[in-house]
DRENNUKE-846257 format. One line per 5 residues: their letters; for each residue x, y, z of C-alpha. Coordinates in steps of 0.1 Angstrom, whole numbers. Each point is the difference from the previous one (the first is absolute). Layout:
a = X Y Z  ...
END
This chain:
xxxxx = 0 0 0  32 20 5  14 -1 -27  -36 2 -21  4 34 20
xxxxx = 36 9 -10  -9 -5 -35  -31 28 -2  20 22 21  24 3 -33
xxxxx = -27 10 -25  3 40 -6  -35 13 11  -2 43 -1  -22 12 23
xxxxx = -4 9 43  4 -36 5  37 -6 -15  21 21 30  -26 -6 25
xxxxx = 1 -28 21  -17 -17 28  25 3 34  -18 21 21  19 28 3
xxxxx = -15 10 -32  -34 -15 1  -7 20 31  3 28 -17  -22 -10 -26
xxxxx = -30 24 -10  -26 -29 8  14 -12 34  2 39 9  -33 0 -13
xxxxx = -18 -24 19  20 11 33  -15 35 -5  -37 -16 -5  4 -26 28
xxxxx = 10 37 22  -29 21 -10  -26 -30 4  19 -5 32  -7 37 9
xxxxx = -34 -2 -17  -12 -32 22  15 17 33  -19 37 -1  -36 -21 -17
xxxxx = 1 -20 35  10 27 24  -27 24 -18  -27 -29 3  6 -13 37
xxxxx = 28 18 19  1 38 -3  -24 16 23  -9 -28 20  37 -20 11
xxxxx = 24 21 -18  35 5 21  -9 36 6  -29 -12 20  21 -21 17
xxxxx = 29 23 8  -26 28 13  -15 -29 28  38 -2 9  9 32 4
xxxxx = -29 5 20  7 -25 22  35 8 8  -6 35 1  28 15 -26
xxxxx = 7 -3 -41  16 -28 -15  35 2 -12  -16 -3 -35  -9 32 -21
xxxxx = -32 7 -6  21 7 -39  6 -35 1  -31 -20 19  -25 20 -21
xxxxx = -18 16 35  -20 28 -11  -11 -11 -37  -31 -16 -14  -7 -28 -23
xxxxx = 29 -17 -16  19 29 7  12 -13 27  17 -31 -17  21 19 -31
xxxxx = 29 7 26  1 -31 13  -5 -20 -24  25 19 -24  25 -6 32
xxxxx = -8 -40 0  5 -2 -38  38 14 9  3 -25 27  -9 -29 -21
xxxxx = 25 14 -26  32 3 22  -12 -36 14  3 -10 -41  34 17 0
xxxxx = 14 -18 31  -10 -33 -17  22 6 -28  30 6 25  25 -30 6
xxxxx = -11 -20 28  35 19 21  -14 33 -8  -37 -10 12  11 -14 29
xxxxx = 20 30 12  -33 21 -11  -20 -19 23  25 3 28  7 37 -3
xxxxx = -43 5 2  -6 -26 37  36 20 14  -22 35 -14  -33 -13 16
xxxxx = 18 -8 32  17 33 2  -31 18 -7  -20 -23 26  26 1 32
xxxxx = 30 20 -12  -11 33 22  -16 -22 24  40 -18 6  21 31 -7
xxxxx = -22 22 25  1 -30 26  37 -9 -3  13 37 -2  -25 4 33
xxxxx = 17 -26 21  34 6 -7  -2 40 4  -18 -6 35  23 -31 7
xxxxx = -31 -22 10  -12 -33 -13  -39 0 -9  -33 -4 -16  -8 24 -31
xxxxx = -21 26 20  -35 13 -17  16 27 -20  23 -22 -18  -26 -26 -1
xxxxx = -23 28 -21  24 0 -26  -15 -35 -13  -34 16 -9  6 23 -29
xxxxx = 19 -32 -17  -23 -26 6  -34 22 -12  22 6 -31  8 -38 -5
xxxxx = -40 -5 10  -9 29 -27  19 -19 -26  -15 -36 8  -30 14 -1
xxxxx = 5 19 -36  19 -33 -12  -33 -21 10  -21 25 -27  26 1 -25
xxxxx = 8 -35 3  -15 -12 -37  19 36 -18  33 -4 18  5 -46 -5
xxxxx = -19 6 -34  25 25 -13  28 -20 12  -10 -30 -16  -9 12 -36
xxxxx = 32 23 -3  23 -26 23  -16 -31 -18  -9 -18 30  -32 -22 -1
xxxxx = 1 1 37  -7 33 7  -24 5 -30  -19 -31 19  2 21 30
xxxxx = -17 31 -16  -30 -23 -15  -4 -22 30  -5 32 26  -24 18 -25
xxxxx = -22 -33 -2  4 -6 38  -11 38 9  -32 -3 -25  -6 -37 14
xxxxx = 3 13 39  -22 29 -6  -26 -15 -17  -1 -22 29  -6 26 20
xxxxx = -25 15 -15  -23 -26 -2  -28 17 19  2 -29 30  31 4 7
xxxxx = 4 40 -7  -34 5 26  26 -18 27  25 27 -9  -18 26 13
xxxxx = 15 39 -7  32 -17 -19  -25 -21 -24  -15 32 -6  31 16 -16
xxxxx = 3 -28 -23  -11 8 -40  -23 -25 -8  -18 -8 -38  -36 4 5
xxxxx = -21 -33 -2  -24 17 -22  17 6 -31  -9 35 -18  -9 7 -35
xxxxx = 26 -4 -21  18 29 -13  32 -12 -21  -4 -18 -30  7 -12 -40
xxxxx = -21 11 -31  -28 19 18  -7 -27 27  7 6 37  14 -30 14
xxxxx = 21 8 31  3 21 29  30 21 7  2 -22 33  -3 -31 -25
xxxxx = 25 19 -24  25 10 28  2 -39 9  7 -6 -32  26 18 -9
xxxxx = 18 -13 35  2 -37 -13  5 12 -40  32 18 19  10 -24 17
xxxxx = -2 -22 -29  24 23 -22  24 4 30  5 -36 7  4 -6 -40
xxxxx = 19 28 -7  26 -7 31  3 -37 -4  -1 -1 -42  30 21 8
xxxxx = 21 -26 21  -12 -27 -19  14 12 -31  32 5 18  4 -32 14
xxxxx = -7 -17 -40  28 23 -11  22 -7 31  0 -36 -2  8 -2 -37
xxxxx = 32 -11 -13  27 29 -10  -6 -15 -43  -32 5 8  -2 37 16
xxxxx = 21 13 -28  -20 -16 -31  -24 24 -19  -28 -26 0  -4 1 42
xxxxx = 0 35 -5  -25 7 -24  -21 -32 23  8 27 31  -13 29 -17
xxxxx = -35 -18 -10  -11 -14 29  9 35 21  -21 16 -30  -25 -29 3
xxxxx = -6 8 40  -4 37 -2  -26 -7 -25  -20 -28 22  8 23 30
xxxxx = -26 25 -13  -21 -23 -22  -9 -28 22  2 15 32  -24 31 -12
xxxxx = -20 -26 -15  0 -14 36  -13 29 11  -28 12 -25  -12 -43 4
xxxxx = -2 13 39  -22 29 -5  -20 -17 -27  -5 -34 23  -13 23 34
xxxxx = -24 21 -26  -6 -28 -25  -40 7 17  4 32 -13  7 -9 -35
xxxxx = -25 -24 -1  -27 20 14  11 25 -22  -2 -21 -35  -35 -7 11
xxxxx = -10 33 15  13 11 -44  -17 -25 -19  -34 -10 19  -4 38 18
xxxxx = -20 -18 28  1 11 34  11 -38 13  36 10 -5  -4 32 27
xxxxx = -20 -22 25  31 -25 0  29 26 3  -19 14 29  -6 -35 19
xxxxx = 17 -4 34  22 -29 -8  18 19 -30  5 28 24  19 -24 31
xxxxx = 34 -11 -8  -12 -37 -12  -11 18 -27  34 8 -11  6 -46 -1
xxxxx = -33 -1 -12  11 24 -31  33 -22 -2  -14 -30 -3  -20 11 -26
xxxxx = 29 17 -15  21 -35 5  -29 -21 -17  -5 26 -27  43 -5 -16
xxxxx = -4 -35 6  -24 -3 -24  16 17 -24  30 -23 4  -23 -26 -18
xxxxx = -13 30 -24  32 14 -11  36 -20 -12  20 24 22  30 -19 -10
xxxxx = -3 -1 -32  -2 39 -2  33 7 20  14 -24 -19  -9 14 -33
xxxxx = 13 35 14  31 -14 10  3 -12 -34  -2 32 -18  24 14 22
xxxxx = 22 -25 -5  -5 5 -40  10 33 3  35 3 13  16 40 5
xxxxx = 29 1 -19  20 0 29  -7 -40 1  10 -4 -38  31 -21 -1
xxxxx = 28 17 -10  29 -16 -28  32 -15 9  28 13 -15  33 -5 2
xx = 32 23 9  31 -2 -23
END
C-alpha cells in the first residue's frame, strides 16, 4: 500500500494540493479546520447566552447571588461590580464575564500545547501563587510579629483578618467559574482539541437543564417554597404560536428558544469534534501518505463536505422540530384552506392541543405522517440520482492533468 502511495506521490499534479500536505502543522491552519473552530465558538457562545436568557438571568443569576452574600457579611466582595456584572440588566450582565471565560478557556488551549516541563512548572508557579495570595500576609505578619516581640504564639485576630479578603476572592471566583463553566471547558476544548473538556461543556449544560426541569415540576417546586418561586418555569399551557414557515404559526418563542438550545448544541458538538476527528485520520497516516496529492484533495472534501451537512442537515433538524410541535397547525390549516368550515377553529382551540401533550400528540402525527411517505417516495433513489449528477460534473480542478517528462 506504501509503495502504491509512493508511486502517485510522483505524478506532477498543479494546484493547492501539490505543496500542501497533511502534518498538522499545516492542516491546522487550514481555512476549513479554522472554519469550523470559529462556528463550534459562536454556537458555543450562541447556546451559553439562549440558556442563561431562558432560565438563569433574573431569577439565579450570580449577581443575585453575590448581593445575598454581601448582605450577609456585611461589606463588598473583592469582585468589581465591572467584572460580576452587579448593577446591569438582562444579558448585560453576562458580556463581561463571559468575554473573560472565553480568555480563560484560551490560555488553558495554550498551556496544552506547552511541553509537558513547561506545563508542569505552570501549574506549580499558580498553587505557590494561590498559597501566597491565601496565607502569605497571614505568615509574614505572624512570623515578623513573634520575632519583633521575641514571643512564641497563636496568630492573634488581626492577623487572623488577613485571611478574609483572600478567601471571598477565591469564593467569588468558584462561584463565577460554576456559571461559566460550559464557556471556559468548551473553549478549551475546541481551540485545545480536547474531547474531554468539550464533553465537560455538553455534559454540564444537559445536567443544569435536566436539574431544573426537575425542579420545576410543580410537586416538587410547591416544596421549594420562596426559592421554587425564583425558578423560570415554561407554562403548562402552551400559547398561540407566534414563529413560523410560509404563513403558518407553528411555534412559540418559548418553543423556539428550546430549539435553538439543542440545534446549538448540536452544531457545537459537531463542529468541535469533526475538528479532532479529522485530525486524528491525518495524524495517524503514514508520512507517503500525508504528502501525496490524493489524501489531500480526500482532506479538502470531506472538510467541505461537513460544513455543508453542518448547515444543511442540522437546520433541516431544526425546521423538522418546528414543523413536528406545529404539524396541528399545518394540518388544521390545509383544512381550514380548502373545506372553509369552522371544524378546523373548534379543534385548534380544544384543551388538549393547548397542554403540553399536545406538543407529542402533534409529533406523533408528524412521525406517522414521513413514515408514510417513506413507502410513497424512493428517497434513495433521489439522493442517489443527485449524487450522480454531481459526480458527472467534475470542476476543472478535478480534471487530470498530463504527465510529462523533464529533459
Amino acid at each position: 500500500m506504501a509503495e502504491d502511495v509512493q508511486v502517485q506521490s510522483d505524478v506532477t499534479i498543479t494546484g493547492s494540493a501539490k505543496s500542501r500536505t497533511l502534518h498538522l502543522k499545516t492542516l491546522r491552519k487550514q481555512w476549513q479546520i479554522i472554519t469550523l473552530q470559529i462556528i463550534a465558538t459562536a454556537a458555543l457562545v450562541g447556546m451559553y447566552l439562549e440558556v442563561v436568557s431562558t432560565y438563569v438571568v433574573g431569577t439565579i443569576d450570580h449577581t443575585i447571588l453575590f448581593s445575598s452574600i454581601e448582605s450577609l457579611i456585611g461589606s463588598d466582595l473583592p469582585l468589581g461590580n465591572w467584572f460580576t456584572g452587579q448593577g446591569r440588566t438582562g444579558l448585560a450582565r453576562f458580556f463581561v464575564p463571559l468575554a473573560i471565560g472565553l480568555v480563560v478557556g484560551g490560555l488553558m488551549a495554550l498551556v496544552a500545547y506547552q511541553t509537558p516541563k513547561t506545563q508542569q512548572r505552570l501549574k506549580l508557579g499558580f498553587i505557590i501563587t494561590l498559597i501566597t495570595l491565601l496565607v502569605g500576609r497571614l505568615i509574614l505578619g505572624w512570623l515578623t510579629g513573634m520575632i519583633f516581640s521575641f514571643d512564641i504564639r497563636f496568630p492573634d485576630d488581626g492577623e487572623l483578618q488577613t485571611l478574609e479578603w483572600p478567601l471571598l476572592m477565591i469564593m467569588s471566583l468558584l462561584i463565577m467559574f460554576v456559571y461559566l463553566l460550559p464557556i471556559i471547558m468548551g473553549s478549551r476544548g475546541i481551540w485545545g482539541l480536547s474531547k474531554k473538556s468539550i464533553a465537560w461543556a455538553i455534559g454540564f449544560t444537559l445536567l443544569f437543564l435536566g436539574i431544573h426541569a426537575i425542579l420545576t415540576f410543580p410537586l416538587i417546586k410547591s416544596q421549594l417554597g420562596d426559592y421554587g418561586g425564583a425558578l423560570a418555569t415554561l407554562e403548562s399551557q402552551i400559547s398561540q404560536p407566534t414563529i413560523g414557515l410560509f404563513g403558518i404559526k407553528l411555534v412559540t418563542s418559548e418553543q423556539f428558544g428550546l430549539i435553538l438550545i439543542a440545534v446549538l448544541i448540536l452544531v457545537f458538538q459537531e463542529s468541535a469534534f469533526g475538528v479532532i476527528k479529522y485530525l486524528e485520520y491525518a495524524f495517524r497516516l503514514p508520512e507517503s501518505c500525508k504528502r501525496d496529492p490524493e489524501y489531500v484533495n480526500q482532506m479538502d472534501n470531506m472538510l467541505n463536505t461537513h460544513l455543508m451537512h453542518t448547515f444543511g442537515f442540522l437546520g433541516l433538524t431544526g425546521i423538522a422540530t418546528m414543523v413536528a410541535l406545529g404539524f396541528h397547525s399545518v394540518l388544521l390549516s390545509l383544512v381550514s384552506d380548502t373545506t372553509g368550515s369552522q371544524w378546523a377553529g373548534q379543534v385548534s382551540e380544544s384543551i388538549e392541543l393547548s397542554l403540553t401533550y399536545g406538543l407529542v400528540i402533534s409529533a406523533v402525527m408528524f412521525l406517522s405522517f414521513m413514515a408514510l411517505l417513506r413507502y410513497l417516495i424512493p428517497w434513495q433513489r433521489i439522493w442517489g440520482f443527485t449524487y450522480s449528477l454531481r459526480n458527472n460534473n467534475p470542476s476543472e480542478n478535478e480534471k487530470p492533468e498530463k504527465e510529462f517528462i523533464e529533459f
